[in-house]
C-alpha positions in Angstrom: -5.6 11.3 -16.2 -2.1 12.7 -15.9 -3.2 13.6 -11.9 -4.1 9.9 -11.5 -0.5 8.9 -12.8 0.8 11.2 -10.8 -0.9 9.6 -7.9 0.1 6.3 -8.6 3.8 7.5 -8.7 4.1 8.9 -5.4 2.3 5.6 -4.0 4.4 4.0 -5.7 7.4 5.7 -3.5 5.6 5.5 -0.5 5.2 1.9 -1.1 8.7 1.3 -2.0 10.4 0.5 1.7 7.8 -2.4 1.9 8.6 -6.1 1.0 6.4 -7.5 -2.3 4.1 -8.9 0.1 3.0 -5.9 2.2 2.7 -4.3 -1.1 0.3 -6.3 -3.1 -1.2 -6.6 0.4 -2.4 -2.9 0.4 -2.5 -2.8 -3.4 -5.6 -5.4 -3.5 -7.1 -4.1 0.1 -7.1 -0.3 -0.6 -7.7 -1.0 -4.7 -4.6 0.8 -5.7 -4.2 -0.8 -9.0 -8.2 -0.9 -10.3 -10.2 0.7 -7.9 -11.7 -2.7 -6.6 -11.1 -2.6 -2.5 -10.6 -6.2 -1.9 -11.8 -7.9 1.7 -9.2 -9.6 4.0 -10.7 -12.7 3.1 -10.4 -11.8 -0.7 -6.7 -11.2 -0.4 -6.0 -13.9 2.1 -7.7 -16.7 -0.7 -5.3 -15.2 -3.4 -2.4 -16.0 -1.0 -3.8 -19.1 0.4 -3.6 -17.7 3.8 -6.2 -16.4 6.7 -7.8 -13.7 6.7 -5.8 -12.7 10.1 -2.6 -13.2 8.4 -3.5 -11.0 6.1 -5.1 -8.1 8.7 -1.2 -8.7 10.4 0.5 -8.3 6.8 -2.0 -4.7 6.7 -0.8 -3.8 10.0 2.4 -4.1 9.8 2.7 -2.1 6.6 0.7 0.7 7.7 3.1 1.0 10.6 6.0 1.2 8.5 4.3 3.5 6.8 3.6 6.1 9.2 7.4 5.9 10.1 8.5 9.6 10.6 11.0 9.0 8.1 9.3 7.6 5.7 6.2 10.1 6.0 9.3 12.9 5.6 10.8 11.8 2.3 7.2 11.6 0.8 6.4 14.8 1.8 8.9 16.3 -0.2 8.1 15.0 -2.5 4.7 16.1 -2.3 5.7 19.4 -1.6 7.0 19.5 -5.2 4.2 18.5 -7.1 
């Protein structure tokens, strides 16, 4: 239990740089919240959008992601735990 919150809490700083969007974007798609990995047309229906939007959203957030800087300050944190 406490390595699950744990968890959460460094998501929850890698998610940080991303705008509320992106983030509930890979919150539903991944199943970050409740375990339930949601389909692009799953999420795009809760945002009344396509299914494509959404797959651009994803993209776009895993790219920002995977910036060097951003992958840096989460691993120090990491490092730590």
């Amino acid at each position: 239990a406490a390595s699950f919150r744990l968890l959460q809490e460094y998501l929850g700083l890698a998610l940080e740089g991303l705008n509320d969007r992106e983030r509930q974007v890979l919150v539903m798609r991944f199943g970050l919240a409740d375990g339930k990995i949601r389909t692009l047309e799953e999420v795009g229906t809760h945002f009344k959008v396509t299914r494509e939007r959404i797959r651009q959203i994803e993209t776009k957030a895993l790219a920002k992601l995977r910036q060097p800087a951003r992958a840096k300050r989460l691993e120090g944190y990491l490092e730590g735990a």
